[in-house]
PLY file of the C-alpha trace (Angstrom):
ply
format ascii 1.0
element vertex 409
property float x
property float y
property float z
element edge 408
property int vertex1
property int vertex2
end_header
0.00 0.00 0.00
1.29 3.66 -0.33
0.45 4.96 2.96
1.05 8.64 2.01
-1.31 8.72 -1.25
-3.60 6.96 0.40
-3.68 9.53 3.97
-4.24 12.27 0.67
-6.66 10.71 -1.19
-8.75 9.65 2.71
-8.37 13.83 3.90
-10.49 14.74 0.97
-12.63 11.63 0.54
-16.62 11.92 0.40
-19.41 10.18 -0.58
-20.63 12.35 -3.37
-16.99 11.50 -4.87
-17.57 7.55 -4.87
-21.23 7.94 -6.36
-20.07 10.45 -8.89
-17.32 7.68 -10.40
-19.75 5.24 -9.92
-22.06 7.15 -12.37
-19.26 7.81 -14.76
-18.34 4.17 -15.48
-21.88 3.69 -16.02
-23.02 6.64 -17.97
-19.73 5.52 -20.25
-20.96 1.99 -20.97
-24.97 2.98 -20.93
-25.64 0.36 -18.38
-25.93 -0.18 -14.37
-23.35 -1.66 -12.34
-25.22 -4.74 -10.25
-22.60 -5.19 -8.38
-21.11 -3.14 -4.85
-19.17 -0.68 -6.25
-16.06 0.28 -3.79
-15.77 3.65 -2.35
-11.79 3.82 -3.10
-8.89 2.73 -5.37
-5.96 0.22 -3.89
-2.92 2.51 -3.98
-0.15 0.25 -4.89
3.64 1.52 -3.67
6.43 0.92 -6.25
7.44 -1.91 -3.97
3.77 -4.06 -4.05
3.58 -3.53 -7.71
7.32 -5.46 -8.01
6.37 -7.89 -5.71
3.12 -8.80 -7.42
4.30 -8.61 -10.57
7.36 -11.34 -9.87
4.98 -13.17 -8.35
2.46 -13.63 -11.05
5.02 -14.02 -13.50
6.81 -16.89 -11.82
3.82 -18.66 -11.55
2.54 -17.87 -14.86
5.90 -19.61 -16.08
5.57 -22.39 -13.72
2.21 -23.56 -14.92
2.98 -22.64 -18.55
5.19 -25.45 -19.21
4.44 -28.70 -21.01
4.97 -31.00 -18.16
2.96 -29.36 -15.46
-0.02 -29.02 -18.11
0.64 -32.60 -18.44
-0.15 -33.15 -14.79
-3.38 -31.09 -14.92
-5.10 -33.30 -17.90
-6.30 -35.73 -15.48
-8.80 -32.85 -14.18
-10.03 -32.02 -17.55
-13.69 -33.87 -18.13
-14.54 -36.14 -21.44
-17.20 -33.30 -22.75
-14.96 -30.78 -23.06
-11.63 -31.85 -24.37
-11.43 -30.85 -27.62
-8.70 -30.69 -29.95
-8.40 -26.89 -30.66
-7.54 -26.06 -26.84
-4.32 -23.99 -28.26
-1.47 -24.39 -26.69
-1.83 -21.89 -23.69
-5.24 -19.68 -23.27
-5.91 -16.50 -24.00
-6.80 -15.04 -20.78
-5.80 -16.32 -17.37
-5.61 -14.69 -13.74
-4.37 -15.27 -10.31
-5.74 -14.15 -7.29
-3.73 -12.99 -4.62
-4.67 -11.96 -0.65
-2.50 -9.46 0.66
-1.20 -10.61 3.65
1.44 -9.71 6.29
4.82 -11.22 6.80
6.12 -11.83 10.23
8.29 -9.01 9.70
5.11 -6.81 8.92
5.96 -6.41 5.15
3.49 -7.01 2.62
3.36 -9.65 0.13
0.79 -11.57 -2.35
-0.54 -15.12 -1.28
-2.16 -17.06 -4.00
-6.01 -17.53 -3.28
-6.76 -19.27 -6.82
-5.91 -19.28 -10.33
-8.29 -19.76 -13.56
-7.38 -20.53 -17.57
-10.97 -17.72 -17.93
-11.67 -14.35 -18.82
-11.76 -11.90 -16.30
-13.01 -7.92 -16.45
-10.73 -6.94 -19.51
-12.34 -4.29 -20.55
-14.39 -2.96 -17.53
-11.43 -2.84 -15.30
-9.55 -0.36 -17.86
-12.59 1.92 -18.01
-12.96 1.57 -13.88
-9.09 3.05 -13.92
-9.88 5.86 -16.20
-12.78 6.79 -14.49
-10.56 6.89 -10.76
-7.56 8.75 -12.64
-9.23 11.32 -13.76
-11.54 11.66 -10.16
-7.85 11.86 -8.57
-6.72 14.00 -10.98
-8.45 16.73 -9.37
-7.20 16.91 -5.81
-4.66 18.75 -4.60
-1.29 17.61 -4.00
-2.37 13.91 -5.58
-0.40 12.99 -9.26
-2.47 13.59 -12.50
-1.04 10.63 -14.24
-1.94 7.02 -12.75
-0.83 3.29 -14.18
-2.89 -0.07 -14.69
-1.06 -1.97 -16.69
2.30 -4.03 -15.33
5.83 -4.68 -17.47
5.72 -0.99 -18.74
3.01 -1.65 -21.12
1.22 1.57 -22.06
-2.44 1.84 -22.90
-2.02 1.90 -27.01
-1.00 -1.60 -26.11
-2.85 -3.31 -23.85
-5.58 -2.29 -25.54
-3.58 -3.78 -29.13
-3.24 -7.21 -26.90
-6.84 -7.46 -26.15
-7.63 -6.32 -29.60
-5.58 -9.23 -31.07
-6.49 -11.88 -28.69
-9.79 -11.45 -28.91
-10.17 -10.77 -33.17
-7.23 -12.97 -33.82
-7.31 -10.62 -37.52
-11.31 -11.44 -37.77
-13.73 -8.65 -38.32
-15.37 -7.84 -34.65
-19.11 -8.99 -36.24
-17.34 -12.55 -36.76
-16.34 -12.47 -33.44
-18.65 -12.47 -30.35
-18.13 -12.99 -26.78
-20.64 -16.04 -25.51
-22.57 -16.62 -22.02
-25.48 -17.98 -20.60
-28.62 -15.17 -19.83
-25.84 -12.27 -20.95
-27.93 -9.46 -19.72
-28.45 -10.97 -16.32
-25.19 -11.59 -15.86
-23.37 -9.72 -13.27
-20.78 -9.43 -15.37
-22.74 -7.75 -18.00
-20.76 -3.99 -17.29
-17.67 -5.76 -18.71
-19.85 -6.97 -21.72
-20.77 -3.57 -22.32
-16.99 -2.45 -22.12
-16.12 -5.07 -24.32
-18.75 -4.28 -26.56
-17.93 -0.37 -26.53
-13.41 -1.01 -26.78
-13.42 -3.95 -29.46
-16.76 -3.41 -31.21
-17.79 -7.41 -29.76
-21.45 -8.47 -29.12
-22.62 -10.51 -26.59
-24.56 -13.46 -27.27
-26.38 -16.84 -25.98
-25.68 -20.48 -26.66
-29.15 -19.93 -28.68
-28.09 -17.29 -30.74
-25.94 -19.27 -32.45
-26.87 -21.72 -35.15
-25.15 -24.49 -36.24
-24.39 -25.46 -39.78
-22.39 -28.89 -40.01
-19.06 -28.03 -37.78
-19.40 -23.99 -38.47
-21.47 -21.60 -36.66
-23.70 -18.73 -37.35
-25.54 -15.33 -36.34
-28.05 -13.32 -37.31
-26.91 -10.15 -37.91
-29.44 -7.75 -39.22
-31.67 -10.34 -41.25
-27.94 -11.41 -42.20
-26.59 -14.51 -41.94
-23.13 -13.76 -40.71
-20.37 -16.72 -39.98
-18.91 -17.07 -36.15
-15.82 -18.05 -36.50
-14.19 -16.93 -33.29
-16.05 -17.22 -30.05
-14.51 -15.03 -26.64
-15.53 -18.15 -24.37
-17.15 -16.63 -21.19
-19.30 -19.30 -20.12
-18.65 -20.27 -16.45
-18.74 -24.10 -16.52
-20.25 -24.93 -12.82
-23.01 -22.41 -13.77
-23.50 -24.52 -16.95
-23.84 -27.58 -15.82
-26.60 -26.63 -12.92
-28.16 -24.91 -15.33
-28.11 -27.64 -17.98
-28.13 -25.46 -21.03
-28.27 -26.69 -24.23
-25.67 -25.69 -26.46
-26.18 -27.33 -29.75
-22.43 -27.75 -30.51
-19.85 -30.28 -28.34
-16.49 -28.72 -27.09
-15.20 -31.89 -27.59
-15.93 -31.93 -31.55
-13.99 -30.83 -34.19
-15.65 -27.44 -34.87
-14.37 -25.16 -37.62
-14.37 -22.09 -35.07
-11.15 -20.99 -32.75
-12.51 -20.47 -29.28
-10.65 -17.87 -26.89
-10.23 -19.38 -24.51
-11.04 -22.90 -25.06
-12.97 -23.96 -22.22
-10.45 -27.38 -21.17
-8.70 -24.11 -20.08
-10.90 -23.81 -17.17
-10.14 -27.58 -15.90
-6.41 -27.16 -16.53
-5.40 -24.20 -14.59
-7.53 -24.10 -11.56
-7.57 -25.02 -8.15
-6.28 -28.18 -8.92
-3.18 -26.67 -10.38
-2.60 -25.32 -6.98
-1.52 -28.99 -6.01
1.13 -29.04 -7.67
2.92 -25.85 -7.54
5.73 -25.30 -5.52
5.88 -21.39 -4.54
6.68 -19.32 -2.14
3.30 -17.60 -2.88
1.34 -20.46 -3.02
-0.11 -22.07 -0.01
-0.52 -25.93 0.76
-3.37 -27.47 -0.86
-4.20 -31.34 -0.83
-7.64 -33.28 -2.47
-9.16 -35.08 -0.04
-8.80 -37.98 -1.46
-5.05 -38.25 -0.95
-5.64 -37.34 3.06
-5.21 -40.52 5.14
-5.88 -39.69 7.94
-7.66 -36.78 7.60
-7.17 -33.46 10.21
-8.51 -33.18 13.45
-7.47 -29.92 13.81
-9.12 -27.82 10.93
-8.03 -24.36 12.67
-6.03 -22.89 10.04
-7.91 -24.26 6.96
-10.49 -23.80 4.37
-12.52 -26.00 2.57
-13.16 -25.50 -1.21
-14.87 -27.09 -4.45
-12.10 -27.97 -6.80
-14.20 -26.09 -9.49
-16.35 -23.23 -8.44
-16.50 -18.91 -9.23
-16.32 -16.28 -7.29
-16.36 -17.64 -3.96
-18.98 -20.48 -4.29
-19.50 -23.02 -1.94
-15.91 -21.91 -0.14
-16.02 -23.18 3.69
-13.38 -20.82 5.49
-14.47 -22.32 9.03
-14.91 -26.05 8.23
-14.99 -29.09 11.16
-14.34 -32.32 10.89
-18.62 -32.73 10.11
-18.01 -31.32 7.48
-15.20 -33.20 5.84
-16.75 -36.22 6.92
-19.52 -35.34 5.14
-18.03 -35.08 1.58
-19.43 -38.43 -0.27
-16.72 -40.40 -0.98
-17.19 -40.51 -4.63
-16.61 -36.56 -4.75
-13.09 -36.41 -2.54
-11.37 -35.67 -5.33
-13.29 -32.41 -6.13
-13.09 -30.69 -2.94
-9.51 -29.40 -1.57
-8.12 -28.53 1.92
-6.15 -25.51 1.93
-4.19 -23.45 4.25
-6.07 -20.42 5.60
-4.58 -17.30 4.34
-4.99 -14.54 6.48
-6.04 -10.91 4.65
-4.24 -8.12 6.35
-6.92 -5.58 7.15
-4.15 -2.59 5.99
-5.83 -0.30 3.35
-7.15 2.50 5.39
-10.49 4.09 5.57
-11.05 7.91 6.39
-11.95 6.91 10.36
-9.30 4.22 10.33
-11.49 1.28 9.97
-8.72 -1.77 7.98
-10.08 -3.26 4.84
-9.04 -6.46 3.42
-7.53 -6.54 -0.19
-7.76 -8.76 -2.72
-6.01 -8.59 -6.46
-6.57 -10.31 -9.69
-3.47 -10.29 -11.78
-5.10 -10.61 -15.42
-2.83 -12.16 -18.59
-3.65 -11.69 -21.94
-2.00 -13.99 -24.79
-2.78 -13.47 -28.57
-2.65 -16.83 -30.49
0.50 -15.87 -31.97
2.50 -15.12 -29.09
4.34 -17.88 -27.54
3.97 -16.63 -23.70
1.25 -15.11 -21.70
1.54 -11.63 -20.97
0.77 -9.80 -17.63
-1.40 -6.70 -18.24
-3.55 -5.20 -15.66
-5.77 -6.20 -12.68
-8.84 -6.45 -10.77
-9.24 -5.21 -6.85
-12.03 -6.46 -4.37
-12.29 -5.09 -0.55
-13.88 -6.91 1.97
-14.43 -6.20 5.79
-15.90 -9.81 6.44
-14.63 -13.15 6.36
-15.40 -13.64 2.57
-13.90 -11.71 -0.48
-16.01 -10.92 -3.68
-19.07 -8.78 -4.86
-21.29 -10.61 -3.70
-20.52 -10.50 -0.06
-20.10 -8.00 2.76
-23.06 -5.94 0.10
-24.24 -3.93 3.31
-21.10 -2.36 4.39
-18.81 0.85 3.28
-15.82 0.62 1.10
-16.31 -3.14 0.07
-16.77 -4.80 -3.49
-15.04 -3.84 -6.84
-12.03 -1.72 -7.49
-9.04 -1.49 -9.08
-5.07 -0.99 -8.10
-3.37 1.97 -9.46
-0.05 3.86 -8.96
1.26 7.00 -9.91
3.30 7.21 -13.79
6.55 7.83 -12.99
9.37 7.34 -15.81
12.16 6.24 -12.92
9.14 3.31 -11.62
9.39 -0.24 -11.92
6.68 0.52 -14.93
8.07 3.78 -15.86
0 1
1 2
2 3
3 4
4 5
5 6
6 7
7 8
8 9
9 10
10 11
11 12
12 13
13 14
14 15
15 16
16 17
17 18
18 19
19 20
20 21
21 22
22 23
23 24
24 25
25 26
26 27
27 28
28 29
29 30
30 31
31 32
32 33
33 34
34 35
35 36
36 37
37 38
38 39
39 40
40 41
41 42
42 43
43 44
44 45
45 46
46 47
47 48
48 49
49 50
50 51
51 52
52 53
53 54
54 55
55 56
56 57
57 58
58 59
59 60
60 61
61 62
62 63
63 64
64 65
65 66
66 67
67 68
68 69
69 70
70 71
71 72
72 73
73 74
74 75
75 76
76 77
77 78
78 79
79 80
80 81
81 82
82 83
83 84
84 85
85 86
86 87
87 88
88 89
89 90
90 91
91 92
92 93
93 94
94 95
95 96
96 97
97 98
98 99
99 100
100 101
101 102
102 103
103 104
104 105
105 106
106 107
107 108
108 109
109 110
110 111
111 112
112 113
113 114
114 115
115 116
116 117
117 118
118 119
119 120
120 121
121 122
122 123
123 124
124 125
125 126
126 127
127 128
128 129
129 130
130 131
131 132
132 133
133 134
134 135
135 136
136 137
137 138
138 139
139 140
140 141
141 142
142 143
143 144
144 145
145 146
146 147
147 148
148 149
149 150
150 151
151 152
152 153
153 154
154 155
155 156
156 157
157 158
158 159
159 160
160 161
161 162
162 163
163 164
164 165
165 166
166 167
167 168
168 169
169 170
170 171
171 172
172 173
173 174
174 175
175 176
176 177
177 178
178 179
179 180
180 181
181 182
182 183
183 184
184 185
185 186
186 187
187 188
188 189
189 190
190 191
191 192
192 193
193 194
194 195
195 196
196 197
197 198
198 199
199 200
200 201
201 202
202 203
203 204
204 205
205 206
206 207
207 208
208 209
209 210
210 211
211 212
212 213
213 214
214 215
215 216
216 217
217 218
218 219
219 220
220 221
221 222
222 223
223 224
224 225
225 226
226 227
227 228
228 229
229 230
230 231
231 232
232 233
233 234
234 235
235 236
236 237
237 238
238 239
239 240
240 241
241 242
242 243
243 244
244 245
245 246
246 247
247 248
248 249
249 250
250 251
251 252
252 253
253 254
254 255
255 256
256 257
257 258
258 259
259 260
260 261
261 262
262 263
263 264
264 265
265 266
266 267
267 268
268 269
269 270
270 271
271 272
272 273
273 274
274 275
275 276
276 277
277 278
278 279
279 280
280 281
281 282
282 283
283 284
284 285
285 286
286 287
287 288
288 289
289 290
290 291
291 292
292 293
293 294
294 295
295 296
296 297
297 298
298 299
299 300
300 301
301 302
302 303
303 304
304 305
305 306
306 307
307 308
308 309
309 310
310 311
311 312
312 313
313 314
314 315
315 316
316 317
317 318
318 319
319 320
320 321
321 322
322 323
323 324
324 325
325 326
326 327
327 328
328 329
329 330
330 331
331 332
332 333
333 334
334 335
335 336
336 337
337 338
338 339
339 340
340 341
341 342
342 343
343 344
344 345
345 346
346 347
347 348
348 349
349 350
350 351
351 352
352 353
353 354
354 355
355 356
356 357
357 358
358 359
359 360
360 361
361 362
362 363
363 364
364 365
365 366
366 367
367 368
368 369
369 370
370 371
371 372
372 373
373 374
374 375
375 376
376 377
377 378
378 379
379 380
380 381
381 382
382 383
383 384
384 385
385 386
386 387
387 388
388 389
389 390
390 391
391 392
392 393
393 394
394 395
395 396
396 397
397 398
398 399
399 400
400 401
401 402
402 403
403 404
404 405
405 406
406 407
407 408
């Protein structure tokens, strides 16, 4: 945290401010945010953005190689692996907790990691919108960063562009989910829809001609032949959708990214990675005996989103009450404790949480580290859709002051 930007930013900190950037994101994207909108920006010191940044990247390299994805392909189910997976995704993030070290230092803790989209293009807009607020007080800097590795906005926006086009004209491309306007990711839709020109559609808007799919584009027939994959897959199977097409079938149409992505890097990569950053995690399956003594542990699906189903004070009960057919899809993991350290105006500590987001076009060779995500929490959980009722909670974004002598200048 930068303790000095953020005693500036807290001396001159109202509501009206928070509600009026709140109502510039959405008046720019024509749409409401359903989600709890933060009061604040994470200020990140020079220092947190290097140590998140190595962080990230050493995983990133870690799980990128050809024998730890051959470890994960065990996790990856019949029905969706296909043959045009790619090589790495197109999108990935990691979570990480901030946390503090014994010494009382900061430093990122991995809380999960996903081969699936994240806010791409809200999250840039959400910056803007917070740069510009800043902007206007006294004694804060007028120029503020997103983007990690030095990468300037003409280019981040250029990776996004090409991972999500791949050279296709945007009406050949669309991004796909299940009830898109009821998602609560629908802002980031909108921003996708307003910075790369991408519609959003349903499984049922598409229609399927032999191995190629379709739209209907203005009476038009118009040919699909890149789809931005947003689907998440727990929600599709309790929701049984139909899809009319098999992930697992050789379909003339390059999906970014392809949804074996999701199995791959997961929770279940977190088994096998051996980081600093990363704490223990073990399937229930492989403990014999299993723990008495749960203080110090959470309980989690192997495959779930944004928080779901995550038992952060579980008993023994509870393990023992995990059918044995479905050990190996829940994990034990070592608690990581949030350190309560960004600030609010009357001192009260909030509880950060940031999503380092990766974008790879299908050309490059390596996954890229370009910008992030921020929620705060004051409860025991993390995410938008907890802690709803309370002050300076929900979605945000990290920033830090452009400074050519930085570790991004």
């Amino acid at each position: 945290m930068d303790a000095e930007l953020r005693a500036r930013f807290n001396d001159v900190w109202s509501e009206s401010l928070a509600r009026r950037a709140k109502r510039d994101v959405e008046r720019r994207l024509h749409c409401q945010i359903p989600f709890r909108f933060a009061e604040s920006p994470l200020f990140l010191s020079a220092q947190m953005v290097e140590r998140f940044e190595n962080a990230a990247n050493e995983i990133m390299e870690i799980i990128s190689s050809d024998e730890f994805i051959a470890t994960q392909e065990k996790f990856v189910p019949a029905y969706v692996n296909g043959p045009d997976r790619g090589p790495l995704p197109q999108f990935a993030v990691i979570d990480f907790a901030i946390v503090e070290e014994p010494d009382g230092s900061l430093a990122p803790r991995v809380v999960e990691l996903q081969g699936f989209p994240s806010l791409y293009g809200f999250q840039i807009m959400l910056a803007d919108v917070w740069a510009t607020s800043i902007s206007r007080i006294d004694a804060m800097p007028n120029l503020w960063r997103i983007f990690f590795g030095g990468i300037n906005r003409n280019r981040a926006l250029a990776l996004i562009d090409k991972a999500l086009l791949n050279g296709h004209e945007p009406e050949e491309v669309v991004l796909l989910d299940l009830d898109v306007h009821f998602q609560k990711t629908y802002p980031d839709f909108a921003a996708i829809r307003h910075w790369f020109g991408i519609d959003h559609v349903a499984p049922r808007d598409l229609i399927r001609q032999g191995n190629q799919l379709f739209r209907d584009v203005g009476g038009q027939r118009v040919r699909v032949r890149r789809v931005f994959q947003r689907i998440v897959m727990d929600e599709l199977e309790k929701k049984r959708e139909v899809l009319g097409f098999g992930w697992n079938e050789e379909m003339d149409v390059e999906w970014a990214p392809h949804p074996a992505w999701y199995y791959l890097w997961s929770k279940s990569s977190m088994l096998e990675i051996d980081h600093p950053a990363v704490p223990k995690t073990t399937l229930l399956s492989e403990l014999d005996p299993m723990p008495e003594d749960l203080t110090g542990y959470v309980l989690k699906p192997l495959y779930s989103f944004a928080g779901s189903g995550v038992n952060i004070d579980p008993t023994p009960e509870d393990l023992a009450a995990v059918p044995d057919d479905q050990l190996d899809q829940w994990v034990l993991q070592e608690r990581i404790e949030y350190a309560p350290r960004l600030l609010m105006p009357d001192g009260t500590g909030v509880k950060c949480e940031v999503r380092m987001m990766f974008v790879r076009p299908d050309s490059d060779e390596r996954m890229t580290l370009l910008h992030n995500l921020v929620r705060l929490s004051r409860g025991k959980m993390i995410g938008v859709d907890h802690n709803k009722d309370l002050a300076w909670t929900g979605a945000s974004v990290a920033i830090w002051p452009f400074s050519d002598s930085g570790p991004n200048g």
